[in-house]
C-alpha atoms as one frame of an Amber mdcrd trajectory, in Angstrom:
protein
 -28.023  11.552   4.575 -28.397  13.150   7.907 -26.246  11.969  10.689 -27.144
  12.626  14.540 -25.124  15.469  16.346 -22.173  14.433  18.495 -23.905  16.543
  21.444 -26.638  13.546  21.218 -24.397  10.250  21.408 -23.327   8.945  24.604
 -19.347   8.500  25.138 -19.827   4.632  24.106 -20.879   5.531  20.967 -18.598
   8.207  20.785 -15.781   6.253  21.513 -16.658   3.569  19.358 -16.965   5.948
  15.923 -12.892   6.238  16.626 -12.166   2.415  16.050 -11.604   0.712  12.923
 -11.571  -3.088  13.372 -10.550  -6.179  11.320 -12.006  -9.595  11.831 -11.231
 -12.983  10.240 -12.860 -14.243   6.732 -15.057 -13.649   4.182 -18.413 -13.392
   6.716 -19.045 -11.257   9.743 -17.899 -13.198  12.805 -19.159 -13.317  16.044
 -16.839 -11.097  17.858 -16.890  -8.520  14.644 -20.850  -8.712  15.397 -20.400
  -7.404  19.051 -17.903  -5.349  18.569 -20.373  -3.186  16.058 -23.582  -3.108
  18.409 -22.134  -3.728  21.950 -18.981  -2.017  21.356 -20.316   0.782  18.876
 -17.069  -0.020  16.677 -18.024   2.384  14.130 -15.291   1.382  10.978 -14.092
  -1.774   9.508 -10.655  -2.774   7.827 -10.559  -5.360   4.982  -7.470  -7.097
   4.541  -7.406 -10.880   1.933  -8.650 -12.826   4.076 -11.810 -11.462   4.110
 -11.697 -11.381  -0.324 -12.969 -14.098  -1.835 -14.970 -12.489  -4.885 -16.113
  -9.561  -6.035 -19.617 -10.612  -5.413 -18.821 -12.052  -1.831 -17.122  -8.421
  -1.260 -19.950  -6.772  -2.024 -22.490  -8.658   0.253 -20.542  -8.317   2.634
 -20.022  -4.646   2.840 -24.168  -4.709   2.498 -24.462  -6.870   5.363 -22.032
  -4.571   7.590 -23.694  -1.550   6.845 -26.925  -3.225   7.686 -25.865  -4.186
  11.182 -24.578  -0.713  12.014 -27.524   1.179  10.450 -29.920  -1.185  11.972
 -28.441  -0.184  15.506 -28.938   3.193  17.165 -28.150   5.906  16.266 -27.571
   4.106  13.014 -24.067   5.616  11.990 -22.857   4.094   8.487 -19.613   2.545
   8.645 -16.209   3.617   7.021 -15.295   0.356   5.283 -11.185   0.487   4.473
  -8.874  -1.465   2.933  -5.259  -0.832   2.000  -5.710  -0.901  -1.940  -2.398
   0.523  -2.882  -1.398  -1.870  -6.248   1.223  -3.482  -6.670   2.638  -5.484
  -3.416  -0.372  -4.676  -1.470  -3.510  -5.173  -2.821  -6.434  -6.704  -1.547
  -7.836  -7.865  -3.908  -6.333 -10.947  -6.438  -9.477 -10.941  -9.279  -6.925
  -9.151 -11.757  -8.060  -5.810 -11.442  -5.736  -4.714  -8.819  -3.172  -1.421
  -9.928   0.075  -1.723 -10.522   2.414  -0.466  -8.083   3.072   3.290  -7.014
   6.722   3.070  -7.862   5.606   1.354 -11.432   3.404   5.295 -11.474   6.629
   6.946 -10.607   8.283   5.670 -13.062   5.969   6.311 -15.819   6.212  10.287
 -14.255   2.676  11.053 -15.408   0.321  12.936 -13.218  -2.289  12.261 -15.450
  -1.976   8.667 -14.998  -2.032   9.001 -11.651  -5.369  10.617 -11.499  -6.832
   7.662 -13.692  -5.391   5.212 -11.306  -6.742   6.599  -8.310 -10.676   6.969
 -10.011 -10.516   3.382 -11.379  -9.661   2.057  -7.859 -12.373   4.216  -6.439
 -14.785   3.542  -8.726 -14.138  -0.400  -8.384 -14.125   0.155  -4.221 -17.207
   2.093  -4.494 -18.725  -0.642  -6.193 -18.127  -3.417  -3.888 -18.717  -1.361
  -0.807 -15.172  -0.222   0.212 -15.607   3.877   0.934 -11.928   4.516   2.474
  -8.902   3.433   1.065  -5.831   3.832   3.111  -3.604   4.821   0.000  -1.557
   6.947  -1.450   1.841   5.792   0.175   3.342   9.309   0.500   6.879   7.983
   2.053   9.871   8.861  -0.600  12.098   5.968  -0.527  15.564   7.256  -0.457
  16.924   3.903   1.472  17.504   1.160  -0.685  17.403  -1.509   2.742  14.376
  -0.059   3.486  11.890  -3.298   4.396   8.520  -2.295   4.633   7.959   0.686
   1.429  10.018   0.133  -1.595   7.818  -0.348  -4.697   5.067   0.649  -2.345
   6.746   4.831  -3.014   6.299   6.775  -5.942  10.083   6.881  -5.423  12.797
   9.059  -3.877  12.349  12.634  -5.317   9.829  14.530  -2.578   8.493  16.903
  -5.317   7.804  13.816  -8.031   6.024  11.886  -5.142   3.967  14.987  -3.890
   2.735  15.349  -7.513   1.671  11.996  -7.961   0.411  11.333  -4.638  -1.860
  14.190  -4.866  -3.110  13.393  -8.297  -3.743   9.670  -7.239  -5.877  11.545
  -4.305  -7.963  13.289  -6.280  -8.888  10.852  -8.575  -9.833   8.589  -5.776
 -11.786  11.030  -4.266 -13.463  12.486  -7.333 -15.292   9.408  -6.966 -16.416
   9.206  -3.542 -13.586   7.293  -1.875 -11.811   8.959   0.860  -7.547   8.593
   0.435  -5.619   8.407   2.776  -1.671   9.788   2.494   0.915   7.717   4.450
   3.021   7.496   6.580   3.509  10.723   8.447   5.723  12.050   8.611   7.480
   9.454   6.199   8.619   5.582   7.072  10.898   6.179   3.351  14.537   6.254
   5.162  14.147   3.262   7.707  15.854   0.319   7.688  13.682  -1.471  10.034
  10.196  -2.276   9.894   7.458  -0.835  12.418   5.710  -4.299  12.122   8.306
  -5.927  14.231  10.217  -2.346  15.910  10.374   1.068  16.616  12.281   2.552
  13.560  14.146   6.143  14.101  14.288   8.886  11.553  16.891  11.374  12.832
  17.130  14.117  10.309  17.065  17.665  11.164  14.126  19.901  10.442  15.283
  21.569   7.513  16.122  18.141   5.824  12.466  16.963   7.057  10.757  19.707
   5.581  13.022  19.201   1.979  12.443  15.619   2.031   9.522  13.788   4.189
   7.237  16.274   4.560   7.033  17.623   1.172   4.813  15.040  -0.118   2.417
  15.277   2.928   2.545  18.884   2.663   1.561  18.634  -1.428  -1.276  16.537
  -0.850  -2.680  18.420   2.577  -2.843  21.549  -0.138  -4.474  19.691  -2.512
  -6.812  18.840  -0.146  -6.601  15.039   0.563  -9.347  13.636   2.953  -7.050
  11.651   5.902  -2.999  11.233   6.894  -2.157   7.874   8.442   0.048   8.060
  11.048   3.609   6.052  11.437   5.043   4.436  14.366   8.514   5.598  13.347
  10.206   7.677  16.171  11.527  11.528  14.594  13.539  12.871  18.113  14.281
  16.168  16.529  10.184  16.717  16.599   9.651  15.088  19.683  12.875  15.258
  21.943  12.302  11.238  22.593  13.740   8.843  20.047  11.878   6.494  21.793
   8.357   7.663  20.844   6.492   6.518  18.144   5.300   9.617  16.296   1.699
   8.030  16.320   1.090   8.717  19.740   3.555  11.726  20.147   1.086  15.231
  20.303   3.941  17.224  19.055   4.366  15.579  15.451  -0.123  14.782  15.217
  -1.209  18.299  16.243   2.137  20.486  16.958   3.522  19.765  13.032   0.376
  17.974  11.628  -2.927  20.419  12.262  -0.792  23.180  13.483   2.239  23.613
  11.173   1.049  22.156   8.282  -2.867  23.236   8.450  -4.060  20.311   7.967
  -8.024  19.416   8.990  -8.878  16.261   7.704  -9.178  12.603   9.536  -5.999
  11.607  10.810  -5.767   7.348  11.190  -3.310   5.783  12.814  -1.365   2.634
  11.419  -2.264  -0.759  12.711  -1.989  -0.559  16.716  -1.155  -3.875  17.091
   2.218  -3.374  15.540   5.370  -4.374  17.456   6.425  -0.878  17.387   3.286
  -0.265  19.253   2.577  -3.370  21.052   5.859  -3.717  22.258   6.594  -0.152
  23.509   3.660   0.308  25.507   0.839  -1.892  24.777  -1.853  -1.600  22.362
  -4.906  -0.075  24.666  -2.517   2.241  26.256  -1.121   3.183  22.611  -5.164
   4.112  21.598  -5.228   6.142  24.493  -2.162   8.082  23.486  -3.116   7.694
  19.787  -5.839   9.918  21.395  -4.272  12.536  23.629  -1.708  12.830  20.280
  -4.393  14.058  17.997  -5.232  11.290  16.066  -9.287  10.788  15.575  -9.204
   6.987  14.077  -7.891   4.063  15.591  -6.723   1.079  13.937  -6.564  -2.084
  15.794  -7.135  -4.850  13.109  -6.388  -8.435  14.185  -6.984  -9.587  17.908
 -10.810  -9.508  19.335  -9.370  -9.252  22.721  -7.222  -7.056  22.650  -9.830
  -4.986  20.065 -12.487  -4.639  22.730  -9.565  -3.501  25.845  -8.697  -0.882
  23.413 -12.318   0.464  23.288 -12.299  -0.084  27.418  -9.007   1.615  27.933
 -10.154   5.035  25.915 -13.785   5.501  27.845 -11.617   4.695  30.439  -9.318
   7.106  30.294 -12.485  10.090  29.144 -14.528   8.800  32.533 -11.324   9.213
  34.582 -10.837  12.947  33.245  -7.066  11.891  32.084  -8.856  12.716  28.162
 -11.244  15.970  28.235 -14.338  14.568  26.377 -14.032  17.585  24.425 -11.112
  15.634  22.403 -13.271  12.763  22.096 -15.776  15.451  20.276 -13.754  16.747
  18.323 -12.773  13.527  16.474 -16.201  12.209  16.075 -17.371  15.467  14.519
 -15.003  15.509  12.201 -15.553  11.455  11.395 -19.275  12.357  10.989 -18.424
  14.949   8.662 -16.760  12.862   6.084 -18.974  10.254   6.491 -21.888  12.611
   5.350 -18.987  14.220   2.974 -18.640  11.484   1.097 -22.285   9.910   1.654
 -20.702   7.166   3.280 -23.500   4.185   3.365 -25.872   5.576   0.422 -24.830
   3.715  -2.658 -25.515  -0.184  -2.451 -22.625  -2.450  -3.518 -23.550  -4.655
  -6.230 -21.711  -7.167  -9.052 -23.569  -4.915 -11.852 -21.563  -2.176 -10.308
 -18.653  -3.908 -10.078 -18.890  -5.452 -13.414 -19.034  -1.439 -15.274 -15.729
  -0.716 -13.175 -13.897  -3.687 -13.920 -12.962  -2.446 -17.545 -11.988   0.870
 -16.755  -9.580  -0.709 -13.725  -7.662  -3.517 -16.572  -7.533  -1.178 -19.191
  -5.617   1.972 -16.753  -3.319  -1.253 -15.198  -2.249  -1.731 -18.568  -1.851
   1.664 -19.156   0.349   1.757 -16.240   2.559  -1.078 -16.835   3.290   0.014
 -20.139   3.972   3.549 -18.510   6.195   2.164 -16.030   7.839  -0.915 -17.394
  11.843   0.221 -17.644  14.744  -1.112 -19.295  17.391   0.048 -17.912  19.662
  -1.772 -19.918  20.338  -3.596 -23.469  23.483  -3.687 -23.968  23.235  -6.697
 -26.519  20.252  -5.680 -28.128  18.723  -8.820 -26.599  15.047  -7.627 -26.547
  13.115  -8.880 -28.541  13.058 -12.165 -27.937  12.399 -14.694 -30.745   8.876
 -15.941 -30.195   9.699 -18.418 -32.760  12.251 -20.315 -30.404  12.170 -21.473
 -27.142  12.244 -19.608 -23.710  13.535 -21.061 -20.532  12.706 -19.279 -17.729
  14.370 -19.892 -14.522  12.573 -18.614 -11.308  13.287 -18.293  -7.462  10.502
 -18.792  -5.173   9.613 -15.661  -3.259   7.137 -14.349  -0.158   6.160 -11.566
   1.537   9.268  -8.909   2.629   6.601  -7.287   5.212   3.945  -8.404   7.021
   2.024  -5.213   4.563   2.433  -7.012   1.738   0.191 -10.134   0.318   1.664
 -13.370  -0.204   0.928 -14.277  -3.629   4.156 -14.309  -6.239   5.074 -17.440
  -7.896   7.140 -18.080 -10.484   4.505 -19.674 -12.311   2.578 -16.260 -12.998
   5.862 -15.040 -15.119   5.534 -18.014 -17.299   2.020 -17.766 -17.600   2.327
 -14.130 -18.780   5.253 -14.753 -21.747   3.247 -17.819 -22.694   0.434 -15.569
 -23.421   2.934 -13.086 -25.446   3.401 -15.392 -27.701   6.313 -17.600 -26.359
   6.982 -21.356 -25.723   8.238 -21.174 -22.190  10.093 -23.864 -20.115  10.240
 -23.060 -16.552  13.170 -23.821 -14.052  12.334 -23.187 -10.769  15.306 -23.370
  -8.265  16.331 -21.900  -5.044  20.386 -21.788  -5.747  22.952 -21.468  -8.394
  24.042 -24.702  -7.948  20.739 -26.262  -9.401  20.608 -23.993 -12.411  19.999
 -26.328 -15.945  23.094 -26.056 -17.768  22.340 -24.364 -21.318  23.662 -23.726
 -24.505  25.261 -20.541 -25.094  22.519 -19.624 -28.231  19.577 -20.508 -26.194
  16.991 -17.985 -24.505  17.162 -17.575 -21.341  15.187 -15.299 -18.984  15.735
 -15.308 -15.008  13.283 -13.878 -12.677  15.039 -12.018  -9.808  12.551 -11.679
  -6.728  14.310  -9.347  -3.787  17.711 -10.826  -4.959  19.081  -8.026  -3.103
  18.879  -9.895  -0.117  19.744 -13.785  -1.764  23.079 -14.176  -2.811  22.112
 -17.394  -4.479  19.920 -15.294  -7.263  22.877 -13.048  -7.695  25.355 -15.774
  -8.426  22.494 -17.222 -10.920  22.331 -13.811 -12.821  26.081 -13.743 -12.902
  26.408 -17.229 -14.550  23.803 -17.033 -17.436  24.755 -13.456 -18.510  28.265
 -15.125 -18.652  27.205 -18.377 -20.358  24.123 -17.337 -22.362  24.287 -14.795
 -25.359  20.027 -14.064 -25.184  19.876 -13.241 -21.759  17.808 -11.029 -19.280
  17.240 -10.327 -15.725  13.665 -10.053 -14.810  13.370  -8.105 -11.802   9.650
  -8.443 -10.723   9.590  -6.883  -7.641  12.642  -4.459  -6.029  14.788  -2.600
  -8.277  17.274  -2.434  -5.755  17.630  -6.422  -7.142  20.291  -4.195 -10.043
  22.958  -3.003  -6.796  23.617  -6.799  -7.222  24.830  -7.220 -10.502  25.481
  -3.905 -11.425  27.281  -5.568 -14.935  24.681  -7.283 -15.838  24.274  -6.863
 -19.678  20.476  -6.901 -20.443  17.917  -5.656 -17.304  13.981  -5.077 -17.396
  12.534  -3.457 -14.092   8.484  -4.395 -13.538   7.857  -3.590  -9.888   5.595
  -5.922  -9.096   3.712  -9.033 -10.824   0.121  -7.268 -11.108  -1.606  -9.357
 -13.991  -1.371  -5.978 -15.943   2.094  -5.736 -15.575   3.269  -9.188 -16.297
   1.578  -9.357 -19.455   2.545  -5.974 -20.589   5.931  -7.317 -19.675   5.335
 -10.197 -22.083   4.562  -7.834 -24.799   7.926  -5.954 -24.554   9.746  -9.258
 -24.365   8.462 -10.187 -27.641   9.076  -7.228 -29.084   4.881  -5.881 -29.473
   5.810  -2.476 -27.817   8.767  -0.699 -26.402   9.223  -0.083 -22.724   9.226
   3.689 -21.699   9.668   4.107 -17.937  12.440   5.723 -16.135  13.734   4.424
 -12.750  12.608   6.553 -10.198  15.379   5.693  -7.584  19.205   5.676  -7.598
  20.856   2.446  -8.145  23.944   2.398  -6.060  26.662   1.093  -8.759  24.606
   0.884 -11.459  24.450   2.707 -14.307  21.469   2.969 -16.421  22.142   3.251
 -20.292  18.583   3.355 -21.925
């Protein structure tokens, strides 16, 4: 594939090449039409609600590549998506990864590498060339909102090591990965979805902690380094800056300090930390002045095509040098024709040889990463000969990252399939719990109970009353600060199909759980 040189696009193309755009449902609309020819929007962003199928995925990426190369000077399109596993992944067929704090606690770079080629190859094969993963944040703050189970976990060196290796397998395969969020969203306790979080740690902790992961994988050689809006005053003087748009952390620590040369992408612009501050088009025109080269503005038509305005804008008023513009579009160009961005067609036959490979390395995972913590009783195994009740708390999304798709309902689904006959309670407070026998079974599915004192009190009252019980925790870890005492505890981090019915295995006794936690507990003590 040969692409045209910058020096022969005019600035509306050139501008356009730096946005990445999202657009609502499974079909091109309207508005994503014009934003691709008349706008010269040169990058899409899945998110689920443009997934319906595998097969729909893959027409469509056909049919947005066909737009763009049908319109001069017929530039492929980067097509993203934020496959991470676990928490956030786009795609709900059953193929998705577990999550990257289910890798970290399996501590095996290997398996890290085979994660990140099965979700290439499966991207690839649908269409998707750029996935906005590894999270690269070490989570060292158990209130932190947005990351969590979306980290490797809190030691810099184990998430540099498996961020990289995630990287490479991604990339071996033609997908471009993407480390995030510099320079690390780990130790917030707010989320830059709603406001502007501040990380106030000297350099020297900065360079021990959240920057050693970004600095692993820029060695390694990862392809792009998405941007936080997270404000880091000892880089930037301000703690009122988001570091997205602040040209001391994006070229001063970024492509000076640390060397790095690749794409840099910003996180969603329409963020409240963003959006709030100073306004998405003027945040794109920062984004730009900062250093970064793509610009992520994923929901709002509107406001999609004033961002494009306000940076040609700003390069026909001389407040950006055109040169800067350059710059970024030669180096988008040259991963594009990198990775051959646009030459392989998507296709269900495709998808259908990847699908395999992607349930067979979840399962690997899960089994991996899967960690009891605690058996104090020798509870586990269950008896698959008597009853199971399960009892279950609704849950939803803890950040606006994360999909919406836990139910109670997919637990008992999985131990059914292991091999037990499950009875499922589902209640919203302690006071509803079914009262049961002290020799009964009796499972409880924690889902962020570290924020619901209503599934803490349930824990507390079985594991009092009931002599074969467990805590479940399905999604956060952190769930364990709660009930520190608890006598039997099985960590998943997150309710992939891979992981819940590995999870059902363990239960029943069909294999033994091996993982480690990868973060500190505060108050509890792990014993296995």
């Amino acid at each position: 594939m040969s692409l045209p040189d910058v020096a022969e696009l005019d600035l509306a193309t050139k501008v356009g090449q730096l946005f990445v755009v999202g657009f609502e449902g499974p079909e091109p609309t309207d508005d994503l039409r014009e934003l691709l020819t008349d706008y010269r929007c040169g990058n899409v962003i899945y998110f689920s609600r443009n997934i319906d199928s595998p097969e729909q995925v893959a027409e469509l990426s056909r049919e947005l590549q066909t737009i763009a190369t049908e319109t001069e000077p017929e530039i492929p399109l980067f097509v993203t998506a934020d496959q991470e596993g676990g928490v956030v992944s786009r795609t709900d067929w059953g193929t998705e990864p577990p999550s990257q704090m289910s890798i970290g606690a399996g501590r095996d770079a290997d398996l890290a590498r085979s994660v990140g080629g099965a979700v290439g190859a499966e991207l690839a094969s649908i269409g998707v060339n750029f996935d906005l993963t590894p999270v690269l944040d070490v989570n060292n703050n158990p209130d932190n909102p947005v990351i969590g189970v979306r980290s490797f976990g809190e030691e810099p060196e184990l998430v540099g090591d498996l961020g990289a290796a995630m990287a490479d397998g991604m990339q071996a395969e033609g997908v471009l990965a993407c480390g995030k969020h510099f320079p690390g969203h780990g130790d917030t306790s707010a989320d830059s979805h709603h406001s502007l979080p501040v990380v106030d740690h000297d350099r020297e902790r900065l360079d021990a902690v959240e920057l050693a992961p970004f600095r692993r994988a820029i060695d390694d050689g990862i392809d792009a380094i998405m941007t936080t809006h997270v404000s880091f005053p000892t880089i930037t003087g301000d703690d009122e800056l988001p570091a997205t748009v602040s040209r001391d952390v994006q070229t001063g620590l970024l492509r000076e300090q640390l060397g790095f040369d690749g794409l840099v992408v910003t996180d969603g612009m329409e963020m409240n930390a963003i959006a709030d501050e100073m306004g998405t088009p003027e945040g794109c025109v920062q984004a730009v002045e900062a250093g970064c080269d793509l610009l992520l503005v994923c929901h709002t038509p509107e406001v999609q095509k004033a961002a494009v305005d306000a940076v040609v804008d700003a390069v026909e008023s001389g407040r950006i040098d055109e040169s800067r513009i350059d710059d970024a579009v030669e180096r988008i160009l040259d991963y594009k024709e990198r990775r051959e961005v646009g030459e392989e067609t998507p296709s269900l036959d495709r998808w259908e040889a990847t699908s395999e490979r992607s349930r067979d390395v979840g399962r690997e995972v899960a089994a991996a990463g899967i960690t009891v913590p605690r058996d104090r009783n020798e509870t586990i195994p269950f008896d698959t000969g008597r009853p199971l009740h399960l009892v279950g708390f609704p849950g939803g999304r803890a950040s606006p990252a994360e999909d919406d798709r836990y139910e109670p309902t997919l637990v008992a689904d999985a131990l059914e399939a292991g091999g037990f006959d499950v009875e499922l309670h589902v209640v919203e407070t302690a006071d509803a719990l079914p009262s049961f026998e002290g020799d009964e079974q009796v499972v409880l599915a924690t889902y962020n109970a570290a924020g619901d004192d209503e599934q803490v009190r349930a824990v507390e009252q079985l594991d009092e009353a009931v002599d074969a019980f467990a805590a479940l925790v399905v999604r956060n870890p952190y769930d364990l600060a709660r009930f520190p005492d608890v006598s039997t505890a099985v960590s998943t981090y997150d309710y992939t199909p891979a992981t819940l019915s590995v999870t059902g295995e363990i239960l029943a006794g069909q294999r033994r759980a091996s993982g480690r936690l990868p973060v500190t507990i505060a108050g509890f003590e792990a014993e296995n």
